[in-house]
C-alpha positions as CSV (number, residue, x, y, z in Angstrom):
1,X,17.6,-2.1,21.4
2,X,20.2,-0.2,19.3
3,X,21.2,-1.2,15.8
4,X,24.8,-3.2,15.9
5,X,27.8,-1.2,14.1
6,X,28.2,-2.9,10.9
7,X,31.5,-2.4,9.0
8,X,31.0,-0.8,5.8
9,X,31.7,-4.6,4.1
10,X,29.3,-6.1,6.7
11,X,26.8,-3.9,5.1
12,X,27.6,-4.4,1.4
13,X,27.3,-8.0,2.3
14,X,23.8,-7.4,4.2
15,X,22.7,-5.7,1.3
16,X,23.7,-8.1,-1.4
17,X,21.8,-10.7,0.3
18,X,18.6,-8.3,0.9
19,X,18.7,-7.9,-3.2
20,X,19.4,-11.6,-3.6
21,X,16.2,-12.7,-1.4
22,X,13.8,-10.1,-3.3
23,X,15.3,-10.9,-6.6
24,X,14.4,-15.1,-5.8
25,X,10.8,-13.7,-4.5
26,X,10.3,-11.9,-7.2
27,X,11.2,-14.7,-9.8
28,X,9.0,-17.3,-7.7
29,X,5.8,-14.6,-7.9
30,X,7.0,-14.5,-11.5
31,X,6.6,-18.4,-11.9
32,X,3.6,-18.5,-10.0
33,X,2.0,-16.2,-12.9
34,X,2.8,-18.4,-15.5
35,X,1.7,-21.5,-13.9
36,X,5.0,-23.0,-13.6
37,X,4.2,-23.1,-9.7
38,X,0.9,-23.8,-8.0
39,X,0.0,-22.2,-4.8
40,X,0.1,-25.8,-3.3
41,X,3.7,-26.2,-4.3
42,X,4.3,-23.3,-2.3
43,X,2.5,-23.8,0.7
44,X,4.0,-27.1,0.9
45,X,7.7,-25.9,-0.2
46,X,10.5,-26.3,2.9
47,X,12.2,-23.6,0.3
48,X,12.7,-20.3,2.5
49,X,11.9,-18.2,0.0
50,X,8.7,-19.7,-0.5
51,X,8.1,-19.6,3.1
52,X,8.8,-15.9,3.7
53,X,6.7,-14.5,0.9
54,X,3.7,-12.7,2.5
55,X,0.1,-14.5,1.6
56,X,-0.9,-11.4,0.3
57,X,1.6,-11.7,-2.2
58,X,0.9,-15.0,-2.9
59,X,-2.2,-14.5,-3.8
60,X,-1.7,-11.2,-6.1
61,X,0.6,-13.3,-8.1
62,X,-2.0,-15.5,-9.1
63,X,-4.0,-14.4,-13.1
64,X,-7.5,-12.6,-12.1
65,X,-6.2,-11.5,-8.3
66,X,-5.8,-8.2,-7.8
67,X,-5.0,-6.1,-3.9
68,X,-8.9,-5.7,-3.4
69,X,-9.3,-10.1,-4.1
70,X,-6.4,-10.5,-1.8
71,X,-7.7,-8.7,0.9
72,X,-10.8,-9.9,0.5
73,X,-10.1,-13.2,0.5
74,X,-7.5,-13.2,3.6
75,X,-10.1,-11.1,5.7
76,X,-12.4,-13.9,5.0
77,X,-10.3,-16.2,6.0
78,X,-9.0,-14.6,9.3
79,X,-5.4,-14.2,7.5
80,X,-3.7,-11.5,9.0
81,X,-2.4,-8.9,5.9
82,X,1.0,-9.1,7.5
83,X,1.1,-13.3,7.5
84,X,3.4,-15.4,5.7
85,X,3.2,-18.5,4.4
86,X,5.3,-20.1,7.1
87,X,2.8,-18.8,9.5
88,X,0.0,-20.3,8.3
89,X,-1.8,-23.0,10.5
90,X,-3.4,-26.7,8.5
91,X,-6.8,-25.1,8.6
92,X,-5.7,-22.2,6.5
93,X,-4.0,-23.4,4.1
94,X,-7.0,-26.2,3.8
95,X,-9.0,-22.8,3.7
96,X,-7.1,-20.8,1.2
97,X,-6.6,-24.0,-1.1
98,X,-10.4,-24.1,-1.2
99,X,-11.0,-20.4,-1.9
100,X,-8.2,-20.2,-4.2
101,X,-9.7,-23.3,-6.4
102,X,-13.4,-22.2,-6.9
């Protein structure tokens, strides 16, 4: 399936909004470092910011989690590396609440 032909404002626009959604990512990783967010205020967010931000990232935002935690923690789990929050099934997130709290 070819790309559509974007105008070059339809693409300034597209791009603006690309920046805008990694820029509210970024700050909501930012607050889940401090503590001003908990990972079950995400999971249970209907923001979609929250619900596009990949697991992985989710849990590399946390204090003590590094890649190597992450991946070993979602490979326990059965998380694919690619899953977002949104994606997760009620056993998972029961699953990653309890991993994430020991």
């Amino acid at each position: 399936m070819a790309l559509p032909e974007l105008t070059d404002e339809q693409r300034k626009q597209a791009l603006e909004k690309a920046a805008a959604a990694r820029h509210a990512r970024a700050e909501l990783r930012e607050d889940i470092k401090s503590g001003k967010v908990s990972v079950q205020e995400v999971l249970d967010s209907d923001d979609p910011i929250a619900q596009r931000l990949k697991v992985s990232a989710l849990i590399e935002s946390l204090p003590g989690y590094g890649k190597a935690k992450a991946a070993k923690i979602m490979d326990e789990l059965g998380i694919s590396s690619t899953r977002r929050v949104k994606g997760l099934g009620a056993r998972q997130r029961e699953q990653l609440l309890e991993a994430l709290s020991k």
